[in-house]
N, C-alpha and C positions, 0 to 999 in steps of 0.2 A: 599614231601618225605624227609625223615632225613636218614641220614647217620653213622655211626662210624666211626672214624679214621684210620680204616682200610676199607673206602669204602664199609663195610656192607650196604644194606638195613636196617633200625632198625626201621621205622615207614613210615607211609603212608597213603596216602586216596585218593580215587577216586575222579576226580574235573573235573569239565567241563565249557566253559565258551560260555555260552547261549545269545541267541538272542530274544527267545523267551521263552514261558511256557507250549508249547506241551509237551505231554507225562510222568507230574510228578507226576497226581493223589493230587497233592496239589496243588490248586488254587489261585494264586495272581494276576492273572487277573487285579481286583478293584486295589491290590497297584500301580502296574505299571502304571494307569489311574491318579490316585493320584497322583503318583510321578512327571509323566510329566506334570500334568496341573499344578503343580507347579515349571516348567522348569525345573525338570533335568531329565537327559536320563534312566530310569529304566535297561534298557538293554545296553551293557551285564552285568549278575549277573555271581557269580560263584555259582553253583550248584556240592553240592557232593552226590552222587546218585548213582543207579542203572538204567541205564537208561528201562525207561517201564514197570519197576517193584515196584507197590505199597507191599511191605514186607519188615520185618523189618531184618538187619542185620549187620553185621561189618560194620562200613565206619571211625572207628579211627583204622588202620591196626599196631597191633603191633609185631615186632619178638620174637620168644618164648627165654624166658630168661632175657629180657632188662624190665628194672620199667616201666611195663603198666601205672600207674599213671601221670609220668613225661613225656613220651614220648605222651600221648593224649594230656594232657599241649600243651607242645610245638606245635604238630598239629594244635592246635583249636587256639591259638596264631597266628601260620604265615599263617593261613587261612583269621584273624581279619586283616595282615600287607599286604597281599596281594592283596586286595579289597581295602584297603585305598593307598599303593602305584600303582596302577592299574588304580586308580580313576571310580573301579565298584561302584554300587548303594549299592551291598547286596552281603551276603551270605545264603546260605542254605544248611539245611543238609538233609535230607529226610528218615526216618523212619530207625534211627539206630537205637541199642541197646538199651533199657532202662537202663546198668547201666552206659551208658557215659553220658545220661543228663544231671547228675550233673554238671559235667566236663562244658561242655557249657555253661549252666546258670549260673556259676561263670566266667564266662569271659562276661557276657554281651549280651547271646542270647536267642532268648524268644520263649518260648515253644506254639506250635500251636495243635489241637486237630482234627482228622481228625475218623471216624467209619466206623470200617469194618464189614462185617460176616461173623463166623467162625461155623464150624461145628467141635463136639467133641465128637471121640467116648470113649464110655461110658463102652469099654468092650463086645460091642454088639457082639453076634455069626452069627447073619444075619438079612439081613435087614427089616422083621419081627417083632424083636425084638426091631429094632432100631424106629418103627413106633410106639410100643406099649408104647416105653415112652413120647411121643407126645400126646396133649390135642387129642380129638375123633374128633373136627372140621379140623384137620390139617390134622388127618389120612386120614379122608374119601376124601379130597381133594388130597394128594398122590395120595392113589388107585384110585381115576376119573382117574388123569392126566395117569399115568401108563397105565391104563388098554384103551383109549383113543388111547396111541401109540400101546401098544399092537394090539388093532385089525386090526394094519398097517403089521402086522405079519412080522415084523424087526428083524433080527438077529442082533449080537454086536461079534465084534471082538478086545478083550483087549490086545495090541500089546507093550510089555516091547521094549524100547528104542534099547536096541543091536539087538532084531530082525529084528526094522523097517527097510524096504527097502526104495531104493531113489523112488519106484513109490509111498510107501506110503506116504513117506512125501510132495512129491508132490500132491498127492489128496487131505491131509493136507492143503496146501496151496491154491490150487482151492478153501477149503471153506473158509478160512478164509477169503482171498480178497473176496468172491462174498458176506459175510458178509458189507464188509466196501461198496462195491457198491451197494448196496441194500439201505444203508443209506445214497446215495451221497455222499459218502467220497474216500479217496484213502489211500489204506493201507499204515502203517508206516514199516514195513517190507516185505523183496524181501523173494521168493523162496531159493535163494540160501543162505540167512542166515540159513531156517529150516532145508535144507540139512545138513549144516556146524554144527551145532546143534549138529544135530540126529550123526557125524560122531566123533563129540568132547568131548560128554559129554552123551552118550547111556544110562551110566546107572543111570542116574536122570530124563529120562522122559518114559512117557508113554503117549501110544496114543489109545484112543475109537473110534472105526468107527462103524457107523451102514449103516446097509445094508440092499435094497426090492429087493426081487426076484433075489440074487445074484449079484444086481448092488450097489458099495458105494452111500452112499447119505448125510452121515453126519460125522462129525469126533468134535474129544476135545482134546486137551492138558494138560496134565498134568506133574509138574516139582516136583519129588518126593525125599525128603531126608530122606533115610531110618536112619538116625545116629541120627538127631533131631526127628522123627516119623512123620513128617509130607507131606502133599502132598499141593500142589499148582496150585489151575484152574488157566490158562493163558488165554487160545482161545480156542474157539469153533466155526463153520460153517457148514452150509447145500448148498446144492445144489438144492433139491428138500422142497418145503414146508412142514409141517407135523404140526398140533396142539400141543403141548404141547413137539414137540420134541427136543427142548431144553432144556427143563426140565429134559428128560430123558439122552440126551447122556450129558449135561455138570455138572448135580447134581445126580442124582438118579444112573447111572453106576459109576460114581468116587465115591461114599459111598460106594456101594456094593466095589467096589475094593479096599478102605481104612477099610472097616471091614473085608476082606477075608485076608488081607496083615497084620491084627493089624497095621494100622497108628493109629494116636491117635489123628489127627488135622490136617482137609482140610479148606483151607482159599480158598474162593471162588473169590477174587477177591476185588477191592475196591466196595466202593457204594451197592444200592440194595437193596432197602427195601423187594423188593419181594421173598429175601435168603431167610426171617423167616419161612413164610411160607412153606419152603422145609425142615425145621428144623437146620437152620443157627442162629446163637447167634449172636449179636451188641456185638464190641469189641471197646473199643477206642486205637488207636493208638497216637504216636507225631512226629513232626517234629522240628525242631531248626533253628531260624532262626535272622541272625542281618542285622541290616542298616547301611549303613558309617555315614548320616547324622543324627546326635543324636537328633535332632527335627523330623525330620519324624519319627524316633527307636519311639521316645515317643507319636506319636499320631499310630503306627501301636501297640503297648502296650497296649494303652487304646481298642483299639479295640480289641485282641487276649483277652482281661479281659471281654469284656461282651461275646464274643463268645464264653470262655470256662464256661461262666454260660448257654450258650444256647445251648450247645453241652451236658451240663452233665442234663439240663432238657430232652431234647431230648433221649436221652439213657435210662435214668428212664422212659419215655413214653415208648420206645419201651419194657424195660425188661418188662412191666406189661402185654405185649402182646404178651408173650413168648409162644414159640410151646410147649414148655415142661409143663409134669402135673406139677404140685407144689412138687407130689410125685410118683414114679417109682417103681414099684414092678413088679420083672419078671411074662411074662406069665407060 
């Protein structure tokens, strides 16, 4: 945090100083493995982040009016002085902005490659329309899936953030934990954050529940910024089984609901090859990231340098296997 002379705020970022590498959607796992087998203690790193959110956004925080330029500087400097007087391993920054990269990579921090998939609407008036610009093998596959839950004869109930109730966000909750235990896991967030949520910040999210026979059975999260046009899949859960019905409450109702709203761009989440098929695009995103020790900096370099040749092979495979025709013409 910087300050002015008059005890302003004038700069800032968010920092955390980790033990581990839960919950950052970028994976250093192997460096940490590395690091220690060559005796030093990888952990703790400082990490500047959003915590449990793979999306890209501010993290060089500047006050309106003060030289954005000078003031990242200095951030991403006493970021570098604080890990080496600390005696952390590393820093990292986790999917800011793309026009602060600069900024980093001239101080000494190396850019990492990380794909998401984003869905783009295209203008569409319904999602009909939205199917019709997708290759005929993706289409017919939608309509299986859909029509699959349909004969589960499920209602959807699309619940704007100020109206949700504290039962809704608790049924919210029920799915998502029985999600994480279903896969022997234990969720990383309580009830009562979703609650705190839903009371602090109503009107950037939204919630999908589906329903049989008038009982809940499934629900999605959605974190929407109507000022940027975009929306944001978090979590999704069920309670009851359903083939394909994930498909439908955490992709196929957030589309219909980002073409009825005109969003312009639903980001599905990190990872997942199997977005394309629902008509999700491979994005690459980056990360920024230095080491104290300038012999490890240089061999974790050589490695982020073939990875970003396998990352951008990797994306050229998947665009050629793109849902989209080559060419779109309204029905």
């Amino acid at each position: 945090m910087i300050t002015s002379s008059h005890s302003a705020i004038i700069g800032a970022m968010p920092l955390y100083l980790k033990q581990h590498s839960y919950g950052e959607f970028v994976f250093d796992w192997s460096w940490a493995q590395a690091y220690e087998q060559a005796g030093m203690p990888y952990y703790p790193k400082a990490l500047c982040a959003i915590p449990f959110t793979p999306v890209q956004g501010p993290r060089l925080l500047v006050a309106p009016g003060e030289d954005m330029g000078a003031i990242r500087k200095i951030l991403v400097s006493a970021l570098k002085s604080l890990v080496s007087q600390n005696d952390l391993s590393s820093a990292h920054i986790l999917f800011p902005e793309p026009d602060t990269l600069k900024e980093m990579q001239d101080q000494g921090f190396m850019l990492r490659d990380s794909v998401q998939f984003h869905w783009q609407n295209k203008g569409f008036e319904n999602f009909e329309q939205f199917l019709f610009a997708l290759t005929m093998k993706r289409r017919k596959n939608i309509r299986r899936e859909r029509s699959l839950v349909a004969a589960e004869n499920l209602s959807y109930r699309h619940v704007p953030g100020k109206a949700a109730t504290a039962s809704d966000w608790s049924f919210f909750y029920r799915c998502y934990e029985n999600t994480y235990l279903e896969h022997q896991s234990s969720p990383y967030l309580s009830e009562s954050f979703f609650q705190t949520l839903g009371r602090l910040m109503p009107e950037y999210l939204h919630l999908i529940i589906a329903s049989k026979n008038g009982l809940p059975i499934a629900s999605s999260l959605l974190v929407v910024d109507q000022q940027s046009s975009k929306a944001y899949g978090r979590y999704w859960g069920a309670i009851k089984h359903i083939p394909c019905l994930h498909f439908e409450v955490a992709y196929y109702q957030a589309i219909e609901y980002c073409i009825s709203e005109g969003i312009t761009s639903f980001e599905g989440g990190a990872q997942g090859e199997h977005k394309m098929a629902r008509g999700f695009l491979p994005t690459t995103i980056q990360s920024a990231h230095w080491m104290a020790d300038a012999q490890f900096g240089t061999a974790v370099k050589r490695f982020l340098e073939r990875e970003h040749e396998g990352m951008a092979a990797y994306v050229n495979e998947l665009e050629e296997r793109s849902p989209l025709k080559s060419t779109t013409v309204s029905p």
